[in-house]
C-alpha positions as CSV (number, residue, x, y, z in Angstrom):
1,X,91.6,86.8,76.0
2,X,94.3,85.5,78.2
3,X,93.5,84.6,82.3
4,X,96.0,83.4,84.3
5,X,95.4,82.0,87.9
6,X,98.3,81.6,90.2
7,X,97.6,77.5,91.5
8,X,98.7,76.4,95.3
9,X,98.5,73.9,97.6
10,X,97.2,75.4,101.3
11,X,95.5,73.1,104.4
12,X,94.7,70.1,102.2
13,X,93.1,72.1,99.6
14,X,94.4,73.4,95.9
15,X,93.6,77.1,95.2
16,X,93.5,79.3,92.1
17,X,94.1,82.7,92.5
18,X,93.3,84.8,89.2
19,X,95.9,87.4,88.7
20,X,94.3,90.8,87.5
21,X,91.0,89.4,88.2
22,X,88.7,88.8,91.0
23,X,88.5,85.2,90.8
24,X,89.4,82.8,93.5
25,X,88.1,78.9,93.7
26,X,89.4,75.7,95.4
27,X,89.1,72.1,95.3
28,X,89.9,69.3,97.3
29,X,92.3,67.3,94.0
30,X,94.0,69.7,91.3
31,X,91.5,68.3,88.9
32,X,88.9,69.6,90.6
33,X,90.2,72.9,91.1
34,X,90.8,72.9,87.0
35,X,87.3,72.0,86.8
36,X,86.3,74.5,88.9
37,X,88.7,77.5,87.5
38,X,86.9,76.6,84.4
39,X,83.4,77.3,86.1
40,X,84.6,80.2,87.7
41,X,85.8,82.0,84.5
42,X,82.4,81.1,82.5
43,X,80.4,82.7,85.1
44,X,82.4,85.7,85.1
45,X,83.0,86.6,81.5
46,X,79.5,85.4,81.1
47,X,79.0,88.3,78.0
48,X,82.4,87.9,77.1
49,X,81.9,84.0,75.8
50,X,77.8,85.1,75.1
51,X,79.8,87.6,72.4
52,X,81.5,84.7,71.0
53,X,85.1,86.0,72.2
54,X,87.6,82.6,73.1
55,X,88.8,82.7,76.9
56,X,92.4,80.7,77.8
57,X,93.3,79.4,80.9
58,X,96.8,79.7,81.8
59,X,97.6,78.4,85.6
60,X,101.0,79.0,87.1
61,X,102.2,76.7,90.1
62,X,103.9,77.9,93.2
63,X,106.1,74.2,94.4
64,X,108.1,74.3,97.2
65,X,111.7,72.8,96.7
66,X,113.2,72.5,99.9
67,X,114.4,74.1,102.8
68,X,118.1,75.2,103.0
69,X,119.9,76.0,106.1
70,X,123.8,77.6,106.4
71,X,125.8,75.0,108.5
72,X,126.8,76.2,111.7
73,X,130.1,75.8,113.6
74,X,132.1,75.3,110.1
């Protein structure tokens, strides 16, 4: 099985967002909010990993790049 969590940074914090899943943790470094993703996702395929079935984590970041502007008064 295959959970992917969409990973942001919002008010100081770094948040995981499971996509197609009701998951959603935080921490204050983004090794804590790995350690926590991984927490999360034991306790809720608890049966899941009990029935011996392997769970991967796959996080997708959202960076900003910059701000761009049009020139004015060209």
């Amino acid at each position: 099985m295959l959970v992917k969590f969409e990973i942001y940074s919002d008010s100081g914090y770094w948040c995981g967002r499971g996509i197609g899943v009701d998951i959603f943790t935080q921490g204050k470094t983004l090794d804590e909010l790995m350690e926590n993703i991984r927490e999360a996702v034991m306790l809720h395929f608890e049966d899941e990993l009990g029935r011996g079935e392997n769970i991967r984590i796959l996080s997708i970041s959202e960076t900003e790049v910059g701000t761009v502007a049009r020139a004015t008064g060209c």
